[in-house]
C-alpha positions as CSV (number, residue, x, y, z in Angstrom):
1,X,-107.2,6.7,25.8
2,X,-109.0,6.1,29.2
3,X,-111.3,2.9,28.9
4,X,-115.0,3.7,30.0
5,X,-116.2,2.2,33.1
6,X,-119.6,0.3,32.9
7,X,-122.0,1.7,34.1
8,X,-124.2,0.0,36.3
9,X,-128.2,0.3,35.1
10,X,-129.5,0.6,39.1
11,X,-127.1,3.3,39.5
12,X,-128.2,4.7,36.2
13,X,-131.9,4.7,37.6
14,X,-131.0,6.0,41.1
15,X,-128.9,8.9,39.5
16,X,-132.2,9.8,37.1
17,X,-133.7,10.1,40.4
18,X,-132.3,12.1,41.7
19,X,-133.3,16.3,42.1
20,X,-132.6,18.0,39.3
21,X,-130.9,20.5,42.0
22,X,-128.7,17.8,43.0
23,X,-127.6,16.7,39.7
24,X,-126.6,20.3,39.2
25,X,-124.5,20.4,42.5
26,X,-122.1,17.4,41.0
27,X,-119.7,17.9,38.8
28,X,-118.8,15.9,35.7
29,X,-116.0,13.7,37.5
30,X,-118.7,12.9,40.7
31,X,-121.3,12.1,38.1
32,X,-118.7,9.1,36.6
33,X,-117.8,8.2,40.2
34,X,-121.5,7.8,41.5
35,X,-122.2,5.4,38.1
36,X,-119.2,3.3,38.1
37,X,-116.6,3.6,41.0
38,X,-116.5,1.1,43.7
39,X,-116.3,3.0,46.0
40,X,-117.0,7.5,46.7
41,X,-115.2,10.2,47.8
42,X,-116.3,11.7,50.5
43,X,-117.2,15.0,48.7
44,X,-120.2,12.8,47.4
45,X,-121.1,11.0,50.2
46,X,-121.3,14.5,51.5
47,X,-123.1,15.8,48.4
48,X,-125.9,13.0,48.8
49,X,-126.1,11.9,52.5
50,X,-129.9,13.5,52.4
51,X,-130.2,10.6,49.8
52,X,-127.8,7.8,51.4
53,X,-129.5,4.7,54.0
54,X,-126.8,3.7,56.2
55,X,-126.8,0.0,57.2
């Protein structure tokens, strides 16, 4: 059985934030990735960059 990630409550509120047309445009795998994976594919990065500060 695959173990859960945590998910991280700031990355909880920023993806409630987010466009409901945006939510819509991830899919179900990019949705786990932008809550709990260290780091994105580029897919999302692409999927949010209207949404992404760059430092």
């Amino acid at each position: 059985m695959k173990e859960k990630k945590k998910i991280d409550k700031e990355r909880q509120m920023a993806y409630d934030s987010l466009p409901p047309s945006i939510k819509e445009n991830l899919t179900e795998e990019e949705k786990q990735l932008f809550l709990s994976a260290e780091q994105w594919p580029d897919s999302l990065f692409e999927k949010l960059e209207e949404f992404i500060i760059k430092e």
